[in-house]
Every structure is written in C-alpha cells, then in structure tokens.
N, C-alpha and C positions, 0 to 999 in steps of 0.2 A: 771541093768535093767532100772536104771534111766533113762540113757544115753541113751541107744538104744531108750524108749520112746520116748523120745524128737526129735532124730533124726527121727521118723517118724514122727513125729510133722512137723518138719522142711521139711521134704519133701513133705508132704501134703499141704502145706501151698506155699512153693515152686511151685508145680503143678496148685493149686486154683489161685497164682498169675499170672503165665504164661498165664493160661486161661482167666485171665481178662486182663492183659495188650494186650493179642489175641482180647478181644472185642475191647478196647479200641481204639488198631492201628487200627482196622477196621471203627473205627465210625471217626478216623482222618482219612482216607483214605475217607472214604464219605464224612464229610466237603470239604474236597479242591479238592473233583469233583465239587461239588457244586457251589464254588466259580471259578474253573477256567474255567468248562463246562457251567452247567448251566448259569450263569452270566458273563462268559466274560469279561474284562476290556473294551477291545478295540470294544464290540457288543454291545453301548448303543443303544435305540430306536433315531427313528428321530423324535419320538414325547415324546414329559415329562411334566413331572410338577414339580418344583424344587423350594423350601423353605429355604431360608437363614436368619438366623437370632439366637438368645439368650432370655434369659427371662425377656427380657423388647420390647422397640415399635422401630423396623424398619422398614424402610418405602422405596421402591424403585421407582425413578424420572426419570428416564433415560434411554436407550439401543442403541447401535448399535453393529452392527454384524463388527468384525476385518477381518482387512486383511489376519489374517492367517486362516481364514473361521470361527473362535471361537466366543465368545461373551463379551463385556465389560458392566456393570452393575453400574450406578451410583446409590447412596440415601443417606441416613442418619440414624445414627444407636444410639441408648441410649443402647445400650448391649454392645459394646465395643469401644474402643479408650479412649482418655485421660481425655474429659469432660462429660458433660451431654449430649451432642450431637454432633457427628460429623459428617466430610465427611465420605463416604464410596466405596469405588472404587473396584469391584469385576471382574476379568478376570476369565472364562471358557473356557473348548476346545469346539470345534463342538458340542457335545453331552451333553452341559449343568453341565458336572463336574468341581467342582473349581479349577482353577490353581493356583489364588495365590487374594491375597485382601489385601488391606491398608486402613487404616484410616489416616485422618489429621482432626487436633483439639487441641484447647488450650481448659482451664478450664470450658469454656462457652459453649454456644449454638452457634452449625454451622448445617447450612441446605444446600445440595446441591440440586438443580434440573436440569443443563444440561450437558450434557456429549457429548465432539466430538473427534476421533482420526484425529490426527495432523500430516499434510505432510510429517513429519520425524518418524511415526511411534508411537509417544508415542501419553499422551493423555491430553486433557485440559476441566476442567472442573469449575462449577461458580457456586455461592448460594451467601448466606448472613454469616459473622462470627460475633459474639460478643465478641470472644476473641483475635483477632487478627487485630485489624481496628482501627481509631479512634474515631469512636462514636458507639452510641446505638448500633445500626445494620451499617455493610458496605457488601457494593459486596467486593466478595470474589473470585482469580480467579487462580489455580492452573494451573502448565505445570508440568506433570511429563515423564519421559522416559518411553519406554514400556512394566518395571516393575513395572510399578507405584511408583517408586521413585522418590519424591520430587524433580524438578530442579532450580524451582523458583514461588514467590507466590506474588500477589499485592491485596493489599483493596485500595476500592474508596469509600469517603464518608467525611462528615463532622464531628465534634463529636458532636452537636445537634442534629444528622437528625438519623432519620431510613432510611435504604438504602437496596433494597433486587434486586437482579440479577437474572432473571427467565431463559434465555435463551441466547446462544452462538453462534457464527460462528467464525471459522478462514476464515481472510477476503487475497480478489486477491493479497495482498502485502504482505501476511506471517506474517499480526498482528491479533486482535482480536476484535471483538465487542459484548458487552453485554448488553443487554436490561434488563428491569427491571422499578421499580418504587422506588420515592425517599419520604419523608413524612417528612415535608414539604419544599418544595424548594424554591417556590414562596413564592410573597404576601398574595396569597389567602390562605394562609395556608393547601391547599387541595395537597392529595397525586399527583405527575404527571408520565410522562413515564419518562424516564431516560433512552439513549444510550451513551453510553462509546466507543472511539473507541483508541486502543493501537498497540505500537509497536510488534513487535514480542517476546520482552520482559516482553511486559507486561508493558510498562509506557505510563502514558496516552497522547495522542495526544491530542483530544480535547473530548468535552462532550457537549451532548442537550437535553433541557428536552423542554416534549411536554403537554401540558395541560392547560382549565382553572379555572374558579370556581370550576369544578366537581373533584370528585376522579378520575386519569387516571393513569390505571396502562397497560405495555407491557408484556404479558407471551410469546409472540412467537416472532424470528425475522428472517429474512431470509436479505441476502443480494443478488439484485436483477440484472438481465443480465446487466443493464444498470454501475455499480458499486455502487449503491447507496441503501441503505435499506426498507424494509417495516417493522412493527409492527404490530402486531395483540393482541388486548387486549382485555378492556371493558373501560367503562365511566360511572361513577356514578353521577349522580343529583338527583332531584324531581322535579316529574310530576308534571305539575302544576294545572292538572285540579281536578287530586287525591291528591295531598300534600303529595305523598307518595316518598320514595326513591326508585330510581329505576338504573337501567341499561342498556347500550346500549352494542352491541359491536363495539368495533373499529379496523380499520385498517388503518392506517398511510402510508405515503411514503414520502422518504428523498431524495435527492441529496447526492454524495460520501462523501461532508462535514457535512452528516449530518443536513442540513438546508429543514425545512418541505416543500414538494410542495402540497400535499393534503392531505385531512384528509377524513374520509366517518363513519360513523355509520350505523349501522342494528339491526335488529330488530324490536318485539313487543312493547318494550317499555313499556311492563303493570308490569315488575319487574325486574328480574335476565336478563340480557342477556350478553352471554359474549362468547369469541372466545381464544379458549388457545393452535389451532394448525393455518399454516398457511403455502403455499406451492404456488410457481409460475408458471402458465400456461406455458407449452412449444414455444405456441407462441405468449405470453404477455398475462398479466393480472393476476390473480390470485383467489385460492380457498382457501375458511376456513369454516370451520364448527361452526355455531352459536348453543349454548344451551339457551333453549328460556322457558320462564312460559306461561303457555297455556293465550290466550286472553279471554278464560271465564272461568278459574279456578285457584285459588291461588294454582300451585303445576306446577313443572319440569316435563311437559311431551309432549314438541317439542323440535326439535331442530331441523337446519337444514345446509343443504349444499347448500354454494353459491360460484356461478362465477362469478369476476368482468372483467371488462375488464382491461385496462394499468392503468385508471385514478379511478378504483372503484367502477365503476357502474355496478348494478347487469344486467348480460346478462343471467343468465339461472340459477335458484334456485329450489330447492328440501325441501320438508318441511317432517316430519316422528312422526308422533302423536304415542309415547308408554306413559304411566302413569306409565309406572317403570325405566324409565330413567332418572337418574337425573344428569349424567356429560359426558361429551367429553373433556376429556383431550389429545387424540394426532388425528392426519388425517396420513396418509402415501397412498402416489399413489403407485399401484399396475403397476406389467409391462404390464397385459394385459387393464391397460387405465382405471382400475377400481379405488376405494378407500376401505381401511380398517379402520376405528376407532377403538378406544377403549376408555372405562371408568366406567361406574357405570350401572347397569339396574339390583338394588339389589341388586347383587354380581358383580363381573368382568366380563366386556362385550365387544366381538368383533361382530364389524357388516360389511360385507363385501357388497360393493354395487358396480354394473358397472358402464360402462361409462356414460350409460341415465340416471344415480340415482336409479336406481332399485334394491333395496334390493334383495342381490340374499342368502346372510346367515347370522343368528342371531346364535351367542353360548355366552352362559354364563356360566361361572366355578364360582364353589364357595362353603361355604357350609353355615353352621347355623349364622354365625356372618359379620361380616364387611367385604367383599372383593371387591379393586378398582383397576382398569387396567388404568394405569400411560401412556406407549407408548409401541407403536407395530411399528412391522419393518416386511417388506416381505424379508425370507432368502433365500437365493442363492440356495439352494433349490425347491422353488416356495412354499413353507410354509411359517409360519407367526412365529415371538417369540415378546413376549409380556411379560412385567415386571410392576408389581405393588405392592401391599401390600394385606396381608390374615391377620385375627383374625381369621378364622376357621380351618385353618391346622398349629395352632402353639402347643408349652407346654411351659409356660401354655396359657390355651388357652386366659386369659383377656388381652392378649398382641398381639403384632404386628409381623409378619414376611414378608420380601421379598418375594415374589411372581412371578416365572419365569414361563411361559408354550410356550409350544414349539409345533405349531401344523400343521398339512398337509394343501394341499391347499384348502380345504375345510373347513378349520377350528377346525376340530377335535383332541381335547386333550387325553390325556388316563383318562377322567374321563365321564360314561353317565350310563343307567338305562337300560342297556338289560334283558332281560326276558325267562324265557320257559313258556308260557301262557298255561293256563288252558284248552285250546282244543289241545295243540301241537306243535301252530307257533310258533318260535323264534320271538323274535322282538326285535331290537334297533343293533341286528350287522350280520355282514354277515360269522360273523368267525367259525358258527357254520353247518353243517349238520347235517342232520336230516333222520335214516334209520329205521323206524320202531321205536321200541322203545328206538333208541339207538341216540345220541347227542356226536357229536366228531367235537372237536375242529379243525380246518382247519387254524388255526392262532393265535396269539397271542392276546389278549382282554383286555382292558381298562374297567375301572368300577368308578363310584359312589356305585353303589351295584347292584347284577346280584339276581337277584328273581326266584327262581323254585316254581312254580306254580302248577303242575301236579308233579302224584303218579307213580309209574311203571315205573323209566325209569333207563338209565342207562346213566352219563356221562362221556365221554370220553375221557382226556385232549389232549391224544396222546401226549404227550410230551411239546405241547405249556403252556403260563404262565400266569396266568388272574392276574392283578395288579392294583396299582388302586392312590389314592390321598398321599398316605403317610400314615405314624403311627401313626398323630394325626391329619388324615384330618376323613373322613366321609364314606372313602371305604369299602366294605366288598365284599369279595369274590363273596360266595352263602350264599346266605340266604333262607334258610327252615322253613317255619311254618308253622305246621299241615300236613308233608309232612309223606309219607308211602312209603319204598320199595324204595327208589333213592340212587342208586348208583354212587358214584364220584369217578373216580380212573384217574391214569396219569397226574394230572393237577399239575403245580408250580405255588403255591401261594406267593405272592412277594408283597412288600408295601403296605400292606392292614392292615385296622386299626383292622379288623378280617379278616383270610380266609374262613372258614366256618362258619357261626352262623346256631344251632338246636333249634327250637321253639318249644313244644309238638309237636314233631317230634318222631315215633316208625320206629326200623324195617329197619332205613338207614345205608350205609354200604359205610364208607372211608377212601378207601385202597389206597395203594401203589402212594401217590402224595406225593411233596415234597412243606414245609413250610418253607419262609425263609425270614427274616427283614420285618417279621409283628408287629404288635405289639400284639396280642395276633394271635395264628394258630388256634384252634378249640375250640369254647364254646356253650356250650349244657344248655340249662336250659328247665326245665319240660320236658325231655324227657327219653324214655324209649326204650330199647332193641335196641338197635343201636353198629354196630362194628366198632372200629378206630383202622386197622390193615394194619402192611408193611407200616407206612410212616415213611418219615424222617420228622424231629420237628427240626431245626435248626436255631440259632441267632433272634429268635425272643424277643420283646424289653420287654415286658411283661413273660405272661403265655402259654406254651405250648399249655394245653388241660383246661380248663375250666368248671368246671361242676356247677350245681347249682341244686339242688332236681331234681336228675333223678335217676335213676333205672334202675337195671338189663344192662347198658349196658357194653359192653367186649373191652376193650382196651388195645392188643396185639401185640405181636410183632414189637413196631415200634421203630427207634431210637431217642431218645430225648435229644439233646445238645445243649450247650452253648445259653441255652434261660437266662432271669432271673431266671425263675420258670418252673420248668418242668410240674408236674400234678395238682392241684387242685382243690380237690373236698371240697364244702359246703354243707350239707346235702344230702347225696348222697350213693347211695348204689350199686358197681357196682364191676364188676373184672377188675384187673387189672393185665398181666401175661405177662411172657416172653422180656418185654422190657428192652432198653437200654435205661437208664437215668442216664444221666454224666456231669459233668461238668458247671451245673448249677450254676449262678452268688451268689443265693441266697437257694434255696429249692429245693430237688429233688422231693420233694413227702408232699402235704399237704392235710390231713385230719381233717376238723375240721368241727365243728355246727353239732353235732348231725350224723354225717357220723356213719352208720350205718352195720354191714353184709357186707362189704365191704369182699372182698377175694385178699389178695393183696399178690402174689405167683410168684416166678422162674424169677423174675427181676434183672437185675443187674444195682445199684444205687452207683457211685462212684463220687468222686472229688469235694464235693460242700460244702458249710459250714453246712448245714444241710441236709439229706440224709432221713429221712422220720419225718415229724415236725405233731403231733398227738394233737388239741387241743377239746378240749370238745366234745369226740366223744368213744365210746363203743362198744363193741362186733363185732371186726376187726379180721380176721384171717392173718396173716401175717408170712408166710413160705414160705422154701425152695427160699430166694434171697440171693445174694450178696450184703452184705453193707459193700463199704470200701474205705479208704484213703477219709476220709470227718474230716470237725472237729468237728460236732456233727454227729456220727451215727444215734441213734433215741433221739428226742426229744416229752418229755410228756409236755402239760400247761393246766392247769386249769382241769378240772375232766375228766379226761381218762382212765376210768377204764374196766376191764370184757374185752380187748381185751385178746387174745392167739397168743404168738410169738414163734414160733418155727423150726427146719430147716433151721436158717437161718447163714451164715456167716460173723462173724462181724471183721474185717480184717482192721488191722492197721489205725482204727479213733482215733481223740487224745483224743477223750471222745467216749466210745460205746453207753453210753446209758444218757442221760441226765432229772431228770424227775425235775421242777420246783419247787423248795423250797417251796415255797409260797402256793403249792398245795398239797402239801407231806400230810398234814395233812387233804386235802378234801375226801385222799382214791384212788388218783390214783394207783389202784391196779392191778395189772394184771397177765396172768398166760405165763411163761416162757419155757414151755415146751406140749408135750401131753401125752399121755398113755405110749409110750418109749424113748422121749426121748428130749432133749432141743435145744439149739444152739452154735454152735462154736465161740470162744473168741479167739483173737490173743492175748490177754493177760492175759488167764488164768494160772496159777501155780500150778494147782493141778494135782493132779496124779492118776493113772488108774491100782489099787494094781492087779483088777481080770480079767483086760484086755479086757473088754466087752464093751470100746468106750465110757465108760461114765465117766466122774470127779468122785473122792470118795467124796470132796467136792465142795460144790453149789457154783456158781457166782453171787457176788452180787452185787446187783446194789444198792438198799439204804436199810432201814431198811423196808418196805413193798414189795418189787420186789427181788427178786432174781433167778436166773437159777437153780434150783435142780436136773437138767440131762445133765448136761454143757458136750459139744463135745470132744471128744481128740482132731480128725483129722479134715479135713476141710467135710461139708458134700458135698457129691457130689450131685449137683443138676442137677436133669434131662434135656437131655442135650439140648441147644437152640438149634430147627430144622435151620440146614443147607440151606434149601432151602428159608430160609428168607432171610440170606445173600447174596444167588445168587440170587432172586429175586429183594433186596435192587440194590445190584454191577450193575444188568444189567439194571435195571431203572434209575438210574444217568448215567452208560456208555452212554445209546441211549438215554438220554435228552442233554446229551454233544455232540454227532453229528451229532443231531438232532438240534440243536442252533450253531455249529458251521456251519454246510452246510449251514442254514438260513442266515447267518452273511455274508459269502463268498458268497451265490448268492446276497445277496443284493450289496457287496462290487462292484461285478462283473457287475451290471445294471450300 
C-alpha cells in the first residue's frame, strides 16, 4: 500500500510539474517576443538619449559622426581605466549603441577634450596627462587605429609648466596641430595660447605661444583655406576703470609657420567673456560665438554670434539676452546656412538659429541636477547628436554620466511633457488621436512624463511604445492623480523611471500592455479599486507593481518575470490572483507594514530566491497557488501573524517555509490550513492509513506553525483561463509586426 501511495504521489507531482514547466515555457516564449518583436536589435529610434558612464564622474568633450555613418565619443572617465582619470574613447553604430570603448591612462590624472578621425580611418585625439609627460600637466596627443588601439602617443611640455591641449586638427600635410594654453611660458608669468604643430607621427615641428601680461588661453583652432591657423579663446586682465578681472574673447590668426599676423578681441568687457567654438566663412572670414556677462548685471545672460571678415572685424553680429544661459561650448554650421549650438541654459542646451541669426529652436534636455552639452554635430540624417555630461540620469545620482542625444531636425529628443488636458485637447505631441472618448496612439512617444488630466477615457497604445529618459532619469510614462475610470490598454512601456504612476486614483483599469527595462512598471500609492490585468511585467530594474496604502485593488492575470522584485505591497490590502510570477532576481511577492486582508490566491510563483517574503503584516488569506523551485518558499520577519495558508503547492524549494528566528518568540503564528484541509509539501513523509488525502501526521514548520491537514497529492488549482494566454500570445504577436512593418517602412523611406 505503501508503494502504490507514493507512486500516486509521484504522478501527481509529475502532472503539477508539467503544468508548471507548461507555464513557464510559455512566459520564456513571451520574453523573447518581446525581445526579438517588440524591440528589435537592428529597429533602434533615429532619435535617443543615451548615458555612459559608472558610479563615479564622467564627463563627455567631444563627437563626431564616423565614416561608417556610426558615432565616436571622446571624454574622461574616474569610473574606469587604470588612474584617477583617463582618456575615454567611445565608438557606436548609427543608432547610438556601444560597439566598443577604450581607455588610456597611467596612475594620474588625464583629461581629454578633442577628438578627429584621421585620413586613414582611425582616430586622434588630445587633452592634458599627468602621468605620462614631463611635468605637471603636458598636452597629451593619441593616434589610434579604428579600433581604438593605441598606435602611437607624444606629450609636449616642460617639467615646470602646466601645459593643457584644448583642441585638434589633422593638418593639409598629414601631421597635427594642437592648440591649447601653457602656464607659465613667458616672463610675465601669465598663462599664454600654445600651438603645437607635428609630423604625422606625432614629433614636434615647431611650436608658438601667443599672449601678454594677461591670462591667454586657445580652446578652439581651425586651420584656415590659406594653410595657416586661427585660435579662438579668451584673454584675461583688469579693468581698469573697475579694478576688476575681467575677460575678452579672442581670436587669433597665424601664417602656415605659425607666426601671429593679427590678433582681435570682443566683447563687453564688464566680466566673463570668452569664445570656445570657432568656424571659417565659406568665402573668408570667419564666425564664433561669444558668451558674454550682461553690461548691467553681474550674471551670464548674453552671448552672442559674430562675423569677421579675413582680418577680424565684425561685419554682421547677433546678440541673445536669456538669464539662464551660462555657457556655449560648441557652434556647428548647419547645411541649410544656419547654426546650432550647445551648452548650458540650466540643463543641456541646443539652440538652432538661421542664416539672419534668428532663433528659429530652443530645446533643453535635462532633469533635477547638473546637465551640460559639450558639442553637437548635424547628422547625415539632417538631425542633430550632441554629447555632454548628466548628474540627473545617472546611479548614483551625486555622480556624473556621459550624455548622448540624438535628435530630429528640429531638435526633438524622446524626452518632453505631453498631456491629455482637462477639457480633452492633447498637447505637447501629435502621436495621439482623439475619437470621442477614446485616445489611440498613432506613434511611438517620447516623455519627460505624460499627465492625464481628465476622467472617462480610455487609452489606446495600439501597439506603439511611450519611453522616455532612462531608469534613473526623470521619465514616467502616465501619471494619474486623482484620476477616475481611465483606461490604458496596448501600450509598451520602455525606459521609463516608472511606467504608470496611480496618485489617489479609484476605478482605473490596466490591461493587456507590456512593461519592459523600466525601472519600476506600475506603482499605485493612496489608491483604491483599480484593475492591473493581462500585462506582461518583464526585465524591469526594480519593482514590478508597487503598492503603498491602497485598497481593494485586483491584480490578475498578468505575467510577471525577470524583474528584481515582482509585487510589492506596503500597507496595502488588495487581491492578488491568477498570475505568473517567476523568475524574479530577488522576491516574488512582498508583503509587509501592516498589509492587511490581502487575498492572495491561484498564482503561480516559481524560480526566485524568495517566492512570497511576509514581514510585519496579519490576517492574509493565501491559497490555492503554486510555490516552487525558489530557495525560500515563504518567508515570515518580524510579527506575522493570524495569516491562513492553505491550498497551496509547495514544490521542490530548498526551504518551504522559513520563519525568522529572531521572531519566533514575537508569535509569528499562523494557521496552515481551513475547515478541510491544508497544503501540499514535496517533502512531506507521512502517510495516508484512511486514504481521504490527508497526512496522518502534521507538517511542520517550527515549533508554533505547523500543517495539521498536510496534502498527499498535489492540489489541483483551478485552472488559469486559457484565454489569457491567447490573449498575452496575440498582443506580443501583433506588437512584433506591428514594429517590424514600422522598422521596414522606415528602412524603406
């Protein structure tokens, strides 16, 4: 009798597993729709935002767009390489993903700021080293192949001097010159400009420094139609009427040897002024953009664009009073005759102006912290890509990241503040119609965060993907407060620091969309009666679903994988039924603070190191799921008592039930069964003399918990409706060719 028991044991057990490994293959069959439909390798956007960097301060100086249509990325990085700071050399394909990156660096501090690819395809780049030069600081000037391997490397400098290299060209003979300032060169002991000009190796030809009493330093240089170079910098002395220190900007011009034939200043002159891009007239003469302190206020809020002619004299000047402007770090001429800058105006700033100087577009990207736009380039495209540095889209965030954006010819990034306003109109994108009360997406949407405003509606992704800054920028999907009755169904939420946020929000209903490399996919605080059914919860960096003191809401049928954390509720009382939650890095299921009446039933919770984690929370009904192959089943902390567990299958975890030592004696007590009957153990031993499906002896868990109606066989839980998974199946099928048709017409324009 023994025997035959157990073999029904085993075949039940047998059967329960199939069924789940059944769920299982099906939730790895929706991931890699996901991954191959949904998101495409080869279907990146033509426009992004893209963050490179580790958890310390990188900083990006440099860009141009390569010959094989991709992108090269200079800066300086304290997150990796060999010192406290080195070069940093980043190659992407077209669509802003990394192909490959190098650092160079000895022990010390290395700063790179310019970056050119070179006649033979590789690429050369210059800054200052202190580990590899003869003195303090030297220019510092790399050739690498066009894997950015090292081919050869020279410092210029003295060992008393500080020496820094701001800016690069390969020059009409296939050598190099670099600009820069030296400190101190002369007599006067004052910083001067410094031009370097080298073989094609790299050794130096000759060298000329420019300046005299005052501080002169060269951040931009161009070599110009005649063969001979300009400089664009600044010049520091004191005013003499104010005794104060002040600034000019400068612009220089040399003969092919290097030997000055004029020099010009601009400017107010009442403080800061200084010029750090610098670009030659087509037919003579040339432009640069001056950053200027207002002439009746101590603060950065002019700057302007000027045109010399051959010898420097302004023919035609633009001046642009913002008070939240405080740098112009690059100019780039546009093909239709216009200019784009970039720099600082609070956050990262491109400003697009035509030919007559008219501001035709201001965008600013950024979020809560420090973001500056280094340089921009117009891409072959007719779009713009622009590289600087974020403190608001890093982890952690008091640090620095690389800052890449990529955007149309109007300037537009995937980050801005569209809306569904309070009478009805959409506002801030055009991707949306509008049919009564119904809002269906007609494209793909870029966010800062997307505000619903209005009650009554229903929104409609159709398949398109609303996305936004990253996981730890500032984006969020939809944001709901105080919302009633709004529906969101069909939408793919993608790099959003939340997809959905519920504010005392009642009554909303969000189905069948798909969540994925967010950092958290849906969190609800203060809300009540709201349904989260039919989606998929995939790869997200954080929390699946998020709760915080809500109520009464139902969160069913949806699949929940490979997040960190799958559900999380903090005082919260809500159902929770019928889902898949797998595979979770950390927790499938946490209940804690006081979570309350919760009804948490017919889920199946497999593959994660904790499978349902219960801390300081009481009177949970928690039946009829599958808990299995995790390595803690259920987990009790701190006083978790007066739940009832029953129903449920507890299936090859390497601990079933774990309740904290530490607590044992607070009375984490709980009851293990109900009126007939308890829960199934894959490692129970006991036996079933009267054959009525019950152990003759209890499973125990410690000395206060134990199962008194423990299962023979596995319980059969009622069965997941079918039409979830064809529901799931056909909402990833038609998002995948639904994104791949989108990708092929686009390939196809």
């Amino acid at each position: 009798m023994t025997k035959n028991l157990f073999k029904k044991i085993e075949n039940s057990l047998d059967i329960m597993m199939k069924q789940e490994r059944l769920f299982l293959s099906f939730v790895f069959f929706l991931t890699l729709s996901i991954s191959l439909f949904v998101f495409p390798a080869s279907a990146s956007q033509t426009v992004w935002k893209k963050t490179f960097g580790g958890a310390s301060y990188d900083y990006g100086t440099d860009l141009i767009e390569t010959n094989d249509g991709g992108f090269a990325i200079l800066g300086y990085t304290e997150s990796f390489g060999a010192g406290k700071s080195d070069f940093w050399l980043i190659k992407t394909d077209e669509y802003g993903n990394m192909e490959w990156n190098k650092t160079y660096g000895g022990p010390d501090v290395e700063y790179a700021y310019s970056l050119i690819q070179t006649s033979d395809g590789g690429y050369a780049l210059d800054g200052f080293t202190r580990s590899c030069g003869a003195g303090l600081t030297d220019f510092w000037l790399i050739k690498t192949d066009e894997y950015g391997n090292m081919e050869w490397n020279q410092t210029y400098g003295d060992e008393n001097l500080h020496e820094t290299a701001y800016d690069l060209v390969e020059t009409s003979d296939g050598g190099y010159a670099l600009a820069g300032e030296v400190d101190p060169f002369t007599a006067s002991g004052e910083p001067d400009c410094w031009l370097v000009k080298t073989d094609k190796l790299g050794n130096m030809e000759w060298n000329q420094t420019y300046g005299g009493e005052e501080h002169d330093l060269a951040s931009s240089l161009i070599q110009t139609s005649d063969g001979g170079y300009a400089l664009a910098g600044e010049q520091v002395g004191t005013n003499s009427s104010t005794n104060r220190i002040v600034s000019h900007s400068l612009l220089i011009k040399t003969d092919p040897s290097g030997n000055m034939e004029w020099n010009q200043t601009y400017g107010t002159g009442y403080s800061n002024d200084n010029s750090r891009s610098l670009l030659e007239r087509p037919g003579g003469g040339y432009v640069l953009p001056i950053m200027m302190d207002s002439a009746v206020a101590e603060r950065n809020d002019e700057f302007s664009i000027v045109k010399t002619d051959e010898l420097g004299n302004i023919e035609w000047s633009k001046t642009y009073l913002d008070p939240y402007v405080s740098e112009i770090n690059s100019l780039t001429r546009t093909s239709d005759g216009g200019y784009v800058v970039t720099g600082r105006k609070s956050h990262f700033l491109l400003l697009k102006i035509d030919a007559q100087g008219t501001v035709e577009w201001t965008r600013v990207y950024g979020g809560r912290r420090m973001d500056i736009g280094a340089c921009v380039v117009e891409t072959s495209d007719g779009g713009f890509a622009a590289v600087g540095s974020t403190s608001s889209y890093t982890a952690p965030s008091d640090f620095a990241s690389i800052l890449f954006i990529k955007t149309n010819g109007q300037g537009y990034a995937p980050y801005f503040f569209p809306r569904i306003r309070a009478d009805g109109a959409v506002e801030g994108t055009d991707k949306i119609q509008k049919n009564g009360n119904v809002y269906t997406f007609t494209g793909d949407i870029f966010v800062d965060s997307f505000s619903v405003e209005l009650d009554n509606i229903i929104i409609d992704g159709n398949g398109y993907s609303i996305s936004g800054y990253g996981v730890y920028g500032e984006g969020t999907g939809f944001i709901l407060t105080d919302r009633n009755n709004v529906t969101v169904k069909n939408v793919v939420f993608h790099n959003l620091t939340t997809g959905i946020l519920l504010q005392d929000s009642f009554f909303n209903n969000i189905t069948e969309n798909v969540f994925t490399e967010n950092l958290k996919a849906i969190s609800m605080t203060d809300s009540y009666d709201n349904v989260i059914s039919g989606n998929i919860i995939q790869g997200n960096i954080q929390i699946a679903i998020d709760f915080f003191a809500g109520a009464r809401n139902v969160i069913s049928e949806n699949i929940i994988t490979d997040n960190t954390e799958g559900i999380h509720m903090f005082g919260s009382h809500n159902t929770i039924a019928r889902n898949v939650i797998a595979n979770n890095t950390n927790n499938g299921f946490v209940v804690r603070d006081s979570s309350q009446y919760n009804f948490i039933r017919e889920n199946t919770i497999a593959n994660q190191p904790y499978g349902i984690h219960i801390t300081h929370s009481t009177y949970n009904d928690i039946f009829w799921n599958n808990i299995t192959d995790s390595e803690v089943g259920m987990y009790f902390y701190k006083y978790s008592s007066n739940n009832t567990i029953y129903g449920n299958n507890f299936v090859n975890n390497e601990q079933q039930v774990v309740i904290s030592l530490e607590d044992a004696t607070e009375g984490s007590i709980n009851t293990w069964e109900d009126s007939s009957e308890g829960n199934y153990w894959s490692n129970y031993n006991g036996t079933d003399t009267n054959q009525d499906g019950i152990g003759d002896t209890p499973y125990t868990i410690d000395e206060n918990n134990q199962d008194n109606k423990p299962l023979m066989t596995v319980y059969v839980i009622p069965e997941f409706p079918s039409w979830i998974f064809l529901s799931l199946l056909l909402t990833v099928t038609l998002f995948g060719i639904i994104c791949k048709r989108r990708y092929l017409d686009t390939k196809g324009d």
